[in-house]
Structures are given as C-alpha cells and as structure tokens.
C-alpha positions in Angstrom: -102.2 1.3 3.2 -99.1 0.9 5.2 -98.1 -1.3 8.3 -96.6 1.4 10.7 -96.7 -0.5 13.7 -97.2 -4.5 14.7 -96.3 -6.7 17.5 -97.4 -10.3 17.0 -100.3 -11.2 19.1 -100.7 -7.2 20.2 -101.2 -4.6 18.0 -101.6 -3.6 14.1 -101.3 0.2 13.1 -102.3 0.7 9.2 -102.2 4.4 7.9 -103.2 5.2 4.4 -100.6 6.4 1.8 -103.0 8.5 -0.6 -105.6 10.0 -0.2 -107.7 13.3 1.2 -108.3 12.6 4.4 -105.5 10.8 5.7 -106.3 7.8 8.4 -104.9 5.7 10.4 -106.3 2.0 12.5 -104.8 1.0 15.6 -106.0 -2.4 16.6 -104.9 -3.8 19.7 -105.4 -7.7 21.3 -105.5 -8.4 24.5 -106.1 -12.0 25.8 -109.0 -12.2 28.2 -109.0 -16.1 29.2 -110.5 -17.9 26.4 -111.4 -15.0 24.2 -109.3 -12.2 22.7 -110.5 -8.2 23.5 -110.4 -6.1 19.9 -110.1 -2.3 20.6 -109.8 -0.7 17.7 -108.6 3.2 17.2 -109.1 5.3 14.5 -108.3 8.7 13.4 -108.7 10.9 9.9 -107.9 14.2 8.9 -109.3 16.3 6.3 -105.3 17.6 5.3 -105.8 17.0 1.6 -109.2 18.5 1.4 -108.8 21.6 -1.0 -110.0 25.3 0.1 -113.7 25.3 1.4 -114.2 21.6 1.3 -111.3 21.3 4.2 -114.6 22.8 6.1 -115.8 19.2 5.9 -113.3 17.2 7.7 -115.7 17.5 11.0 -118.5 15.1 8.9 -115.4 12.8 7.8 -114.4 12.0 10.9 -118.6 11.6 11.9 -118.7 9.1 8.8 -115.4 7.7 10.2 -116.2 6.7 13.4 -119.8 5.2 12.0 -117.7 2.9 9.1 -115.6 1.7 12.1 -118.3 0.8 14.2 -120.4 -1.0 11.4 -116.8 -2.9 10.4 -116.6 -3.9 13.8 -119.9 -5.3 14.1 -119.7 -7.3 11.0 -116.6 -8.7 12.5 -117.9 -9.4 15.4 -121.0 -11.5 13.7 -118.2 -13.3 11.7 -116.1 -14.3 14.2 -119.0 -15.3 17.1 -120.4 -17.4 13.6 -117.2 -19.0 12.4 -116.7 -22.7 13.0 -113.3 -23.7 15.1 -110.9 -25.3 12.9 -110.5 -29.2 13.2 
C-alpha cells in the first residue's frame, strides 16, 4: 500500500503497489457538528489478471464493493461502541 494522497482532517488515498487487480481507497471526512461523515471510494481493476482470467475482473470489483461495505460496517460498530478518551 501506498499513501497517494492526504490532507489532515480531509482525505486518505491508499493504492496498492502489487498485486492483480490493482485498487485504490479514497476516504474523505467531513465534519457534520459533533460527528465526522466517512465516505469512502473504491476502485479495482483486473490489469494483472493473465489471459482468460482478466474475464473476471467484473466479479472482483462485485467482491470489491461487498469487502468495502462489510469493512465499513465493522467500523462503524467500532467506533459507535468505543469509549471517549478521558
């Protein structure tokens, strides 16, 4: 993984370095009174796939998209669950 964008406070680009399908997160915060909105971006490719199985990039990106979601959710437990710091 590589950081290929960041602005404190705003936004986190990580793209992977190796690989066969090539992805990249984009996640951005954006202060909403006392919270903070996640959005998160995401976006694969199947470049590195050899011959026929470059036919299967359309399911990556299917299993993708589901990963994010699940990662998302999991943080969203975490964070709603976490304690404040004293």
């Amino acid at each position: 993984m590589e950081v290929t964008e960041f602005e404190v406070d705003a936004l986190l680009t990580l793209s992977s370095l190796s690989g066969p399908t090539p992805f990249t997160y984009r996640f951005r915060l954006a202060p909403t009174g006392h919270r903070t909105h996640l959005h998160l971006e995401g976006s694969i490719t199947g470049k590195g796939l050899p011959g026929p199985m470059a036919l299967l990039a359309p399911l990556a990106s299917s299993f993708f998209e589901r990963g994010m979601r699940i990662n998302l959710e999991s943080l969203k437990r975490i964070v709603e669950t976490a304690r404040p710091a004293e």
